[in-house]
C-alpha positions as CSV (number, residue, x, y, z in Angstrom):
1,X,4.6,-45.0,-23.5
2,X,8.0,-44.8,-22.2
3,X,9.4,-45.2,-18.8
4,X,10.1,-41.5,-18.8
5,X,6.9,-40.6,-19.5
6,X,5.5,-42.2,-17.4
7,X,7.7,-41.1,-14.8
8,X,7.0,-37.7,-15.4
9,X,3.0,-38.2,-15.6
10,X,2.9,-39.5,-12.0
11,X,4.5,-36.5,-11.3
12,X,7.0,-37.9,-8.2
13,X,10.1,-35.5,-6.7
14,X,12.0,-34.2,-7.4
15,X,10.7,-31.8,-9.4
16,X,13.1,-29.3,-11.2
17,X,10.9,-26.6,-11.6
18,X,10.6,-26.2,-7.9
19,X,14.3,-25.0,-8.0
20,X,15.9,-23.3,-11.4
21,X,16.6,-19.9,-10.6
22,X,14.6,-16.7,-12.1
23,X,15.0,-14.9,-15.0
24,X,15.1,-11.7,-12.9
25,X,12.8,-9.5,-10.5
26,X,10.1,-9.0,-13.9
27,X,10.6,-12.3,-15.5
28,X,9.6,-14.6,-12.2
29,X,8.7,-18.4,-12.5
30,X,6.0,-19.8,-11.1
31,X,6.5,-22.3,-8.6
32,X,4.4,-26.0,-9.4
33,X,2.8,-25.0,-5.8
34,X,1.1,-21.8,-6.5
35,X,0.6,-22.8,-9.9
36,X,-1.4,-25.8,-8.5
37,X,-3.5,-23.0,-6.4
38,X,-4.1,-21.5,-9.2
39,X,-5.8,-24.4,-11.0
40,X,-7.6,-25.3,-7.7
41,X,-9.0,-22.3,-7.8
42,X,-10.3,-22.3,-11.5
43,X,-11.3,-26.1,-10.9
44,X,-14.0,-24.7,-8.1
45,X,-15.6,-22.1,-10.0
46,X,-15.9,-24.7,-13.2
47,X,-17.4,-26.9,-10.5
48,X,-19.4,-24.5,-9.3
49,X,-21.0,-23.0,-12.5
50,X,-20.8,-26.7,-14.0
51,X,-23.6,-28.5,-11.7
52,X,-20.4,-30.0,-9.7
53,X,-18.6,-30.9,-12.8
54,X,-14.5,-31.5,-12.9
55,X,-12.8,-29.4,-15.3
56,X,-10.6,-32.1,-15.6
57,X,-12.6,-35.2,-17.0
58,X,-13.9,-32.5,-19.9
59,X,-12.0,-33.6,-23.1
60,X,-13.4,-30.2,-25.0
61,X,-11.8,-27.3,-22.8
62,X,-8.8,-25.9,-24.3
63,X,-6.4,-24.0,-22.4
64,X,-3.8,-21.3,-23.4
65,X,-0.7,-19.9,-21.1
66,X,0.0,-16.8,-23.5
67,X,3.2,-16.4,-21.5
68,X,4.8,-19.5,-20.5
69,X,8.3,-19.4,-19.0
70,X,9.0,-22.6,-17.6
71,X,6.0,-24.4,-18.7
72,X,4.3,-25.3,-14.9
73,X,1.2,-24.5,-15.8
74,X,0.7,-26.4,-19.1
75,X,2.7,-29.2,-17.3
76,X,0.5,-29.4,-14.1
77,X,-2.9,-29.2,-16.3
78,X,-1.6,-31.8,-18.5
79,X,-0.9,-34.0,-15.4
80,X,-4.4,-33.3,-13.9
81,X,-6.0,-33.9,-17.3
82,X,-4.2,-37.0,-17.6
83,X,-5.9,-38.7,-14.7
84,X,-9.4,-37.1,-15.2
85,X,-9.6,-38.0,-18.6
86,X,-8.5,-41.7,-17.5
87,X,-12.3,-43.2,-17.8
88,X,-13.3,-41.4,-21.3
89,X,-9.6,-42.4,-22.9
90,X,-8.5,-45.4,-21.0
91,X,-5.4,-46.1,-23.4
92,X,-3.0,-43.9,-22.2
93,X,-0.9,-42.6,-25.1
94,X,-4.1,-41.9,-26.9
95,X,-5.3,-40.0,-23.8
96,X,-1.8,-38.0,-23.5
97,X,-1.6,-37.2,-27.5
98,X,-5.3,-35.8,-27.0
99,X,-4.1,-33.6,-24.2
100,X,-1.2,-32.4,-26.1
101,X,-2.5,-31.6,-29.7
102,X,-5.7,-31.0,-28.5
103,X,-6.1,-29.0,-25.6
104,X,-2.9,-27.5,-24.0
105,X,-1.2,-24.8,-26.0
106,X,1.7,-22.4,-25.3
107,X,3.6,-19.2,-26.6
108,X,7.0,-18.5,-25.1
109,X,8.0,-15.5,-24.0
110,X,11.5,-15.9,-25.4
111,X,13.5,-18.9,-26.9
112,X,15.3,-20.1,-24.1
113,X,11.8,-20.1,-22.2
114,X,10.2,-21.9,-25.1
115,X,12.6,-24.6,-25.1
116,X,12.4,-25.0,-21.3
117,X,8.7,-25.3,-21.4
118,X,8.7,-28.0,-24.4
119,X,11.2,-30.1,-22.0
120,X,8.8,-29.8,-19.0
121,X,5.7,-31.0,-21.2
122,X,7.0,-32.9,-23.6
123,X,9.9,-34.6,-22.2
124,X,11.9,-33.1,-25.2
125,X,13.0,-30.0,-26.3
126,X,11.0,-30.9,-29.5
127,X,7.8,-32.0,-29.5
128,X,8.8,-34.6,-32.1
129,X,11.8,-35.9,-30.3
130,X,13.0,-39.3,-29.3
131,X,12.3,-38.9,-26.0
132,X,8.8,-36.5,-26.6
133,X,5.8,-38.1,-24.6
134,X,3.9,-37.2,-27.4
135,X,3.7,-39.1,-30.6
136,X,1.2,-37.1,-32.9
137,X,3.2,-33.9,-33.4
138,X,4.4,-33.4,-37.3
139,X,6.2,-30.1,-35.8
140,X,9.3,-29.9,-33.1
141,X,7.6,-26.9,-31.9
142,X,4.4,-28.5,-30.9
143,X,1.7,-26.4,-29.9
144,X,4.2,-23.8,-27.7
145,X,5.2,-21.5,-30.0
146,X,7.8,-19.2,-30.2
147,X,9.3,-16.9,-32.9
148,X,11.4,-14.0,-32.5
149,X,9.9,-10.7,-33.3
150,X,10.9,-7.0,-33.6
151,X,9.1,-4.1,-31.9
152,X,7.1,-1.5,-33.6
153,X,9.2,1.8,-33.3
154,X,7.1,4.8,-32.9
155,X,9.4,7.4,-32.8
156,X,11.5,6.0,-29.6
157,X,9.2,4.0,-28.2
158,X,7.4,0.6,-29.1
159,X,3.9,1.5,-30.3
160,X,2.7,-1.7,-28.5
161,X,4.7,-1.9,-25.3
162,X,6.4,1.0,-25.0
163,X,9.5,-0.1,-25.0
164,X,12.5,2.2,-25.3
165,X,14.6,1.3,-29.1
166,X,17.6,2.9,-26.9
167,X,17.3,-0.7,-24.8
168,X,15.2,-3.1,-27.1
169,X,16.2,-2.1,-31.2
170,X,18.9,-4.9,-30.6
171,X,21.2,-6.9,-33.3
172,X,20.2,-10.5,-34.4
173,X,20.4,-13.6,-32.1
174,X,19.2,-11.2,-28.9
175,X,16.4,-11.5,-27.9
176,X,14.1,-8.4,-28.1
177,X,11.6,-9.6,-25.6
178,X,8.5,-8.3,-28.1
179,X,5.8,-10.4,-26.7
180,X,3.9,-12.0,-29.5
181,X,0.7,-11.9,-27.3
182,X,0.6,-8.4,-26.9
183,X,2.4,-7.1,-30.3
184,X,-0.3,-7.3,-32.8
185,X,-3.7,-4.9,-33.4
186,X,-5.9,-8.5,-33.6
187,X,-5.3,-11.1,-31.2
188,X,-7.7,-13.0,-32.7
189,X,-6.1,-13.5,-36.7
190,X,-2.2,-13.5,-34.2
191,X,-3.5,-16.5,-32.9
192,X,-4.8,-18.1,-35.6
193,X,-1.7,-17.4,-38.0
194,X,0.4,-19.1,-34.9
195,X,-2.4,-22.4,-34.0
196,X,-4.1,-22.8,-37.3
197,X,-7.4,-21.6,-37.4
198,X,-10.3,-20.2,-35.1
199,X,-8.6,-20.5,-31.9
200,X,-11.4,-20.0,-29.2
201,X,-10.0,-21.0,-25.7
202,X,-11.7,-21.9,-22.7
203,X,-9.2,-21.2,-20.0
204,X,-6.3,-18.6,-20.7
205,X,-3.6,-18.5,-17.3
206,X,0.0,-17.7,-16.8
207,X,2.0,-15.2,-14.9
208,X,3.3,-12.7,-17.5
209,X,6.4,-10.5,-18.0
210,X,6.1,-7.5,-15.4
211,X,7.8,-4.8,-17.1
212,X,9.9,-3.3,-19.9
213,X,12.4,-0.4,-19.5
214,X,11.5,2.5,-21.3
215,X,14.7,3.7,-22.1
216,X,14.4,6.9,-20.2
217,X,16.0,7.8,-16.3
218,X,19.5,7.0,-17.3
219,X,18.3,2.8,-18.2
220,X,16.7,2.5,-14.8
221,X,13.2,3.7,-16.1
222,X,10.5,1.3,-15.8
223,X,7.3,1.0,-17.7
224,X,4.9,-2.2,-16.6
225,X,3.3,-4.3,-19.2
226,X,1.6,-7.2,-17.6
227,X,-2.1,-5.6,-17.5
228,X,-1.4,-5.4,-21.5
229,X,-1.7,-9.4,-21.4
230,X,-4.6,-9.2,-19.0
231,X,-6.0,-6.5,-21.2
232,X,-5.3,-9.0,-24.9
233,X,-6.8,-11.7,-23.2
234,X,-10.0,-10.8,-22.6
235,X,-10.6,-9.3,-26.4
236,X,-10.3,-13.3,-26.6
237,X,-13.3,-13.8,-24.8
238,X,-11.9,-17.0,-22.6
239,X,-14.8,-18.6,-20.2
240,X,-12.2,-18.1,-17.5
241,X,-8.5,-16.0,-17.2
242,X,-6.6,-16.1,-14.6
243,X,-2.8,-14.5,-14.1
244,X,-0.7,-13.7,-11.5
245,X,0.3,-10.2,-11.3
246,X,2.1,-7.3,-9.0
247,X,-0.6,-5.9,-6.5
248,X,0.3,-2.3,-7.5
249,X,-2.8,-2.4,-9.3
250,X,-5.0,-1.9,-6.6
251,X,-3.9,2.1,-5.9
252,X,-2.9,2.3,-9.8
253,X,0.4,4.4,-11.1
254,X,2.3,4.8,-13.9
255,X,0.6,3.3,-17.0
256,X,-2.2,1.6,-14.5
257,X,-4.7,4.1,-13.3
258,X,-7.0,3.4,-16.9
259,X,-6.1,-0.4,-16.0
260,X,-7.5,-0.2,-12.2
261,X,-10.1,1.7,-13.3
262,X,-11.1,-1.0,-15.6
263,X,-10.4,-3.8,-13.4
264,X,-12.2,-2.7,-10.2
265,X,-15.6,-2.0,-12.0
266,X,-15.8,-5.1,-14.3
267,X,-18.3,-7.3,-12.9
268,X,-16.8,-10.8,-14.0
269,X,-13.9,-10.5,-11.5
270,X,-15.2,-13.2,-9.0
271,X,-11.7,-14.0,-7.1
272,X,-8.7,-11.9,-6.3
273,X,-6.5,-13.2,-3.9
274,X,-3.9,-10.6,-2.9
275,X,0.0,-11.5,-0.8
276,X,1.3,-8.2,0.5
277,X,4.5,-10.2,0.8
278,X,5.3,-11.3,-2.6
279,X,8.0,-13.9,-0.8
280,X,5.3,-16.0,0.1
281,X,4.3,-16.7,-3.2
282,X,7.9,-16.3,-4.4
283,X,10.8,-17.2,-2.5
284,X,13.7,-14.4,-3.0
285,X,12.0,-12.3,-5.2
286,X,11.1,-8.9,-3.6
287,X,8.2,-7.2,-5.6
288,X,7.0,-3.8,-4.0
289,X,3.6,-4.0,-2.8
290,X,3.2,-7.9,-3.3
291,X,1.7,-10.1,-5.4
292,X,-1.8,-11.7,-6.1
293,X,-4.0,-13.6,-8.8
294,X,-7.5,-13.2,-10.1
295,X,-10.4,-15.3,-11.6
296,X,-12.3,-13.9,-14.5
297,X,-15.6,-15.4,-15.2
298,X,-16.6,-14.0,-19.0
299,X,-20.5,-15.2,-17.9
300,X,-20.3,-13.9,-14.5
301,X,-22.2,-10.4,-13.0
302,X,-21.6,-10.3,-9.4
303,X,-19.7,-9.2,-6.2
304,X,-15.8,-11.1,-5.8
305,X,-14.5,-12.8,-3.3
306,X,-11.4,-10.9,-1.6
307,X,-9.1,-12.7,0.1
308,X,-5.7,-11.7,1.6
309,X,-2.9,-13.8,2.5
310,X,-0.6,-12.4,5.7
311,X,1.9,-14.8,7.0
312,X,-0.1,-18.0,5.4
313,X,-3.4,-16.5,7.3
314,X,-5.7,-16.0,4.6
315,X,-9.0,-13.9,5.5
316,X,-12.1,-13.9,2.9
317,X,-15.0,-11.3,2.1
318,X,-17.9,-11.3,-0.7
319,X,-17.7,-7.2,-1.2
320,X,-17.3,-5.1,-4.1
321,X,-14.2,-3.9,-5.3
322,X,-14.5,-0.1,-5.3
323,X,-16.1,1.0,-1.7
324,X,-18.7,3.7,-2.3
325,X,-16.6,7.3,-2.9
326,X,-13.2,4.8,-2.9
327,X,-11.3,5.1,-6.1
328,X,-8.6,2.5,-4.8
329,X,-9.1,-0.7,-4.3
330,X,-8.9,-1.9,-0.3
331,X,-6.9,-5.2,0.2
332,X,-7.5,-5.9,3.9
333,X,-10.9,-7.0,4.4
334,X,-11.0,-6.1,7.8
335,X,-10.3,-2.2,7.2
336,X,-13.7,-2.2,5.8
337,X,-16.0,-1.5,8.5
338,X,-12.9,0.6,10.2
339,X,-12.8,2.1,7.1
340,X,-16.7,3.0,7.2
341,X,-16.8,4.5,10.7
342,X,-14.3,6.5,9.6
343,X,-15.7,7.5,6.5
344,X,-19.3,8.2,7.8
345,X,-18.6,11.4,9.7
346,X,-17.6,13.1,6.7
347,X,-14.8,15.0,7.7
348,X,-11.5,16.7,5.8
349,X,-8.9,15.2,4.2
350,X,-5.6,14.6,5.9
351,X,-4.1,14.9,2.1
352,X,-5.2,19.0,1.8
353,X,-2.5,19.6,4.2
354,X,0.3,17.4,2.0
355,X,2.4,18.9,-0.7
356,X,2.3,17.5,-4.6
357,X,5.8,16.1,-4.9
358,X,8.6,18.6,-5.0
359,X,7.3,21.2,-2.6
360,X,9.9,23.7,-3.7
361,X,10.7,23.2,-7.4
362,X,14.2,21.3,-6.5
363,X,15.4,17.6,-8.1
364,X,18.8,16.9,-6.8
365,X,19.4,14.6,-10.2
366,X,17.7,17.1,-12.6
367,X,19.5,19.7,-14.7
368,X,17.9,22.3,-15.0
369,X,15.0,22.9,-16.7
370,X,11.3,25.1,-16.3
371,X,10.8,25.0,-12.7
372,X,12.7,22.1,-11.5
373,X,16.9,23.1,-10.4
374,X,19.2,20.6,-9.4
375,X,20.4,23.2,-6.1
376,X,23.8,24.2,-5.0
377,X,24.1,22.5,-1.9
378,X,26.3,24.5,0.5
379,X,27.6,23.3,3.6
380,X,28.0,26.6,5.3
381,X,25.1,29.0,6.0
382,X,25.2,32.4,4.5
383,X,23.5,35.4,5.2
384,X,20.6,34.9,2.6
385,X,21.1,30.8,2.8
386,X,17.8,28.9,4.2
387,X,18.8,25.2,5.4
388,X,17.8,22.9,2.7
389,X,16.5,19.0,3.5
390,X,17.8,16.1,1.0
391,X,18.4,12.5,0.7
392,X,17.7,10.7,3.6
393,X,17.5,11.5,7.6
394,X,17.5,14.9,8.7
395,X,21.0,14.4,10.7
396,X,22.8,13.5,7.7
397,X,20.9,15.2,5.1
398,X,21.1,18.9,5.4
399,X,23.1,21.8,3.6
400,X,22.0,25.4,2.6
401,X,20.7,27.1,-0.3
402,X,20.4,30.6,-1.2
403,X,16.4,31.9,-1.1
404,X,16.7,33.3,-4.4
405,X,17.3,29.9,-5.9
406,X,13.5,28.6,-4.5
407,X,11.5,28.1,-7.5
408,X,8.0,27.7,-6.1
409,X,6.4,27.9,-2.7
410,X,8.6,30.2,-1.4
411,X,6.2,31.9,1.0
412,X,6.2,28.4,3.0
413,X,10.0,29.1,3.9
414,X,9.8,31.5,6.7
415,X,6.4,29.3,8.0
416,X,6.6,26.2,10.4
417,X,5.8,23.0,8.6
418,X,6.3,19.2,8.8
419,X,8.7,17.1,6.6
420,X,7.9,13.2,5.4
421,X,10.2,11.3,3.3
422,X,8.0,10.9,-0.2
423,X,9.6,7.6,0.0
424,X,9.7,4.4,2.7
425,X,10.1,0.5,1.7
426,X,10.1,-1.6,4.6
427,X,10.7,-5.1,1.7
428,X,8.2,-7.2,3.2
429,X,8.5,-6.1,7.0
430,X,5.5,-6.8,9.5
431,X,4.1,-5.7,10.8
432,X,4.7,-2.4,9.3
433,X,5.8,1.0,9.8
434,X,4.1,2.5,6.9
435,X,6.1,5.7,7.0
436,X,9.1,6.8,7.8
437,X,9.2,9.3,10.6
438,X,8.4,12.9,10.0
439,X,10.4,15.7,11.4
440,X,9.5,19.7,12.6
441,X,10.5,22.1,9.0
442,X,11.5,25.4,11.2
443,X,11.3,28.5,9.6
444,X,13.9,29.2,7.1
445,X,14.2,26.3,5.6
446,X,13.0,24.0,2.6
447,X,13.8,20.4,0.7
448,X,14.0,18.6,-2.1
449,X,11.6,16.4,-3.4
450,X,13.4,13.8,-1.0
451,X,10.6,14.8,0.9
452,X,6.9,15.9,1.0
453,X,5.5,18.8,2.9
454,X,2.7,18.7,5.3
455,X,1.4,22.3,6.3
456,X,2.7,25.1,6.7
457,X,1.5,26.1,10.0
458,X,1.1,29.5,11.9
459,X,3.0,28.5,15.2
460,X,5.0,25.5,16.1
461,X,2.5,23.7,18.4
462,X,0.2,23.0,15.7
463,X,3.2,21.5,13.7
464,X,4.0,19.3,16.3
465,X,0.7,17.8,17.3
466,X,0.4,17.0,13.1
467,X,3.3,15.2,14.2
468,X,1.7,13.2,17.0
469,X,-1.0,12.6,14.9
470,X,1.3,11.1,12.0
471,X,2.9,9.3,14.7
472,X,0.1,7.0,15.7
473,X,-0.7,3.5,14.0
474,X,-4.4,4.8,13.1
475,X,-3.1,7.4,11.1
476,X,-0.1,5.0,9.2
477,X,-3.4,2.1,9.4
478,X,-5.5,4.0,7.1
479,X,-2.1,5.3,4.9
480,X,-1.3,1.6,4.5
481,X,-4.7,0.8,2.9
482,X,-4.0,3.1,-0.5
483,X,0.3,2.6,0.0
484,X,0.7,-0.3,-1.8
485,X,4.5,0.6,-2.9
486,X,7.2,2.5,-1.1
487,X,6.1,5.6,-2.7
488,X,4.3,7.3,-0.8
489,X,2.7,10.5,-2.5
490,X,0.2,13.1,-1.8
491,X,-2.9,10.7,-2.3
492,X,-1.8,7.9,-0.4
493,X,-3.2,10.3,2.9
494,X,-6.8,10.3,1.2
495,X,-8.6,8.1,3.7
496,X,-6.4,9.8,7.0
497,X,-9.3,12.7,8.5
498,X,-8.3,15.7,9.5
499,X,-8.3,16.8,12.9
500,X,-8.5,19.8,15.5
501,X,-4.6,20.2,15.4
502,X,-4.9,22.9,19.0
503,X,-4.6,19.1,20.3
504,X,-2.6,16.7,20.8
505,X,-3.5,13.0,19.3
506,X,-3.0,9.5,20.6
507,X,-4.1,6.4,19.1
508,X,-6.4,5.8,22.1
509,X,-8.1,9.3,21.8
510,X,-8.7,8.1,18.1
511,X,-10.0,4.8,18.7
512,X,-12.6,6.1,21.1
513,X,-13.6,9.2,18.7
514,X,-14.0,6.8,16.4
515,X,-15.9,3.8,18.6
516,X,-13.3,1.5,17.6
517,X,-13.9,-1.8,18.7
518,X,-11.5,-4.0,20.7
519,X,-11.3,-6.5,17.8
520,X,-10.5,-3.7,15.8
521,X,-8.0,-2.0,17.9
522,X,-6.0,-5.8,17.4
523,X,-6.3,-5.7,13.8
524,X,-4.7,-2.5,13.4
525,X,-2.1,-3.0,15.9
526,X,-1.4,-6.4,14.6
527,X,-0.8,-4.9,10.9
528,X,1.1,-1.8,12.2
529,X,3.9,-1.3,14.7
530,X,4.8,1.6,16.9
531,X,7.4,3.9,15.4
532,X,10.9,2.7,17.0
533,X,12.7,5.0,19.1
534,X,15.8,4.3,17.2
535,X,14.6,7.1,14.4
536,X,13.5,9.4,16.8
537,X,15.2,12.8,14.8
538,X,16.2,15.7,17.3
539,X,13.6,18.5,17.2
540,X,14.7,21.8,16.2
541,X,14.2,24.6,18.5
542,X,14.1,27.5,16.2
């Protein structure tokens, strides 16, 4: 072997991958350090179904990353496979050609990623290069494959990925990004027109493209598309799968809710291991609602292992996925038996009291259409005019509107009620807010879907103790467990109980109500902060 190669084998620093920059917020590489974690965590549960076993020293398993980008995870198996294999192929280009032709394969996600991940496992941009550790290949491409393809219009939209044609239907020498993996009705016969063969893999893992714009809400419009590699990858039947995907799962959304469904009752997930923070897995990249991976076991029927990273801290429960009457998956293992106190005295909904989104029928960046007005906002109140709530704080955010251009609800106008913004991102905070804080709706007045309405109330007492309530980290503690993004819509209030509102509320009178427990009482106040007085909005007295 060559210097080089062996250089790169022993795997010394500096490492390049550790550094090259992203391809962008939904294209993210994977730094050699979680991908490591990733393997370490495959390399127990081989172990562990194996009779102690390494993964490692096993010259039969194959391994696929449908989705390789910078090629860490091929590189870093190769690596590991090149010193457990050591004993049953001592000569060591024999051993390395054996890896490469015969158990680590690839498909890029586009050309420039394909090449990339060739030079990271192969020394070479072609397999067959000078400078290409291996020496077996008769093609430059190896076995990481990469060919451009086109999308499958359906009308406007890829019939596969849903991809908008406005965005995607691009001229030669773009790239499309039409993801071989998940563009084709048999994953099976697409693999074996790309490998040759019967492809049956042991171990699939990589950390796939996130999302694809749709082409609609003026090119901003975002449709994810990772859980359709999760979902191709199991019709391949792999002993093990593991990815590395946005933790927006857990409380569904758009595209996801059949996906979560799926996910949270399948038996042979055995690990998840969830970062709220998606900067500690990676550095720069902001990804609402954070980040985790999972471990598949095909042969597996059993409870998973949960465990949840905060500030390096990882904590670890055997539990299901789905709580009895849950239908969203809980990431903090400690909210569980909070959670079930909670839970047990059967009471109300909080989220009977919250509006759907777009209380009154208004979307500031709508034209008009069948019960949805883009309002004229005036700035001057007129005799019919109701004050009208938009776009941010209440201070800076409020104009009139006349009644008559209400378009549903209106009998909440004249009513007391509460506002919430529909949306808060705090971008990794902690501990967190939650919510932004909610303001007294007096009579006479509405908002756009800016906002969400809680209510509407007979006198204004009521509305302000909902408001004390709101205010107190129990209520934003048990909002936090379903808010997994900055949206924050009628739902996300499912687990908060309802309360005798001729009161008012204090976290203290909820925590004995509810026999919280000291250790408890930390957890939440450790994950949630008190609302800062710097927001505080000045009631109105009307």
């Amino acid at each position: 072997m060559t210097d080089q190669a062996s250089f790169t084998l022993r795997g010394r620093n500096p490492d390049v991958l550790t550094c090259i920059a992203n391809l962008s917020n939904d294209e993210v590489f994977t730094p050699p350090e979680f991908a490591n974690r990733m393997l370490d965590t495959l390399a127990e549960a081989w172990a562990a179904n194996h009779g102690g076993k390494n993964i490692w020293a096993d010259p039969t398993v194959t391994f696929l990353d449908p989705c390789t980008k910078s090629g860490v995870f091929l590189r870093e198996i190769t690596s590991r496979l090149n010193q457990g294999l050591e004993k049953a192929i001592p000569d060591r280009q024999k051993r390395v050609d054996h890896i490469l032709t015969q158990q680590v394969f690839g498909i890029g996600i586009t050309q420039i990623t394909g090449l990339l991940a060739r030079r990271s496992l192969y020394c070479s941009k072609h397999a067959t290069g000078k400078h290409s550790i291996a020496k077996s290949f008769a093609s430059d491409d190896g076995n990481i494959w990469f060919k451009r393809l086109k999308h499958t219009w359906d009308g406007d939209k890829c019939q596969f990925c849903g991809a908008g044609k406005s965005v995607f239907d691009r001229a030669a020498g773009l790239e499309t990004h039409a993801y071989a993996f998940i563009h084709t009705d048999n994953i099976k016969t697409r693999l074996a027109e790309i490998f040759g063969g019967n492809m049956q893999f042991d171990v699939i893992i990589g950390n796939p493209p996130y999302q694809l714009n749709d082409g609609g809400g003026m090119g901003t419009s975002a449709l994810p598309i990772y859980q359709l590699f999760v979902e191709q990858a199991k019709k391949l039947e792999p002993r093990y799968l593991s990815m590395v995907i946005p933790s927006r799962w857990f409380s569904g959304g758009r595209g996801l809710d059949e996906f979560r469904e799926k996910m949270l009752k399948d038996s042979r997930l055995v690990r998840v291991i969830d970062f709220p923070d998606s900067a500690e897995v990676f550095p720069g990249i902001d990804l609402s609602g954070g980040v985790c991976y999972f471990l598949w076991e095909r042969d597996s029927l059993g409870k998973c292992a949960v465990t949840t990273v905060v500030k390096g801290e990882p904590s670890t429960m055997e539990r299901p996925l789905l709580e009895e009457g849950a239908e969203t998956f809980i990431r903090y293992n400690e909210a569980i038996p909070i959670l079930r106190k909670i839970r047990k005295l059967k009471e109300e909904s909080f989220a009977e009291l919250v509006s759907a989104n777009d209380p009154f029928g208004f979307d500031v960046r709508a034209e008009n259409s069948y019960r949805r007005v883009k309002p004229i906002i005036n700035l001057e109140k007129s005799q019919d005019a109701v004050a009208l709530y938009y776009n941010g704080w209440r201070k800076d955010g409020v104009g009139y509107v006349e009644k008559s251009t209400v378009q549903k609800n209106s009998e909440w106008i004249g009513k007391h009620k509460v506002y919430i913004a529909k949306a808060y991102g705090e971008r990794g905070s902690f501990p967190y807010l939650v919510l932004a804080k909610p303001f007294l709706g007096e009579r006479n007045s509405c908002c756009t879907e800016t906002y969400l309405l809680v209510g509407p109330f007979a006198n204004k007492e009521v509305a302000k103790n909902v408001i004390s309530y709101i205010e107190t980290r129990f209520f934003r503690f048990l909002v936090l467990l379903i808010k997994n993004t900055q949206n924050g819509m009628k739902k996300v209030y499912s687990f908060v109980p309802s309360q005798d509102f001729q009161q008012e509320w204090t976290d203290e009178k909820l925590y004995e109500k509810y026999k919280i427990t000291k250790p408890e009482i930390g957890f939440i106040e450790r994950m949630v902060r008190l609302l800062s007085e710097e927001n505080e909005e000045t009631e109105s007295d009307e």
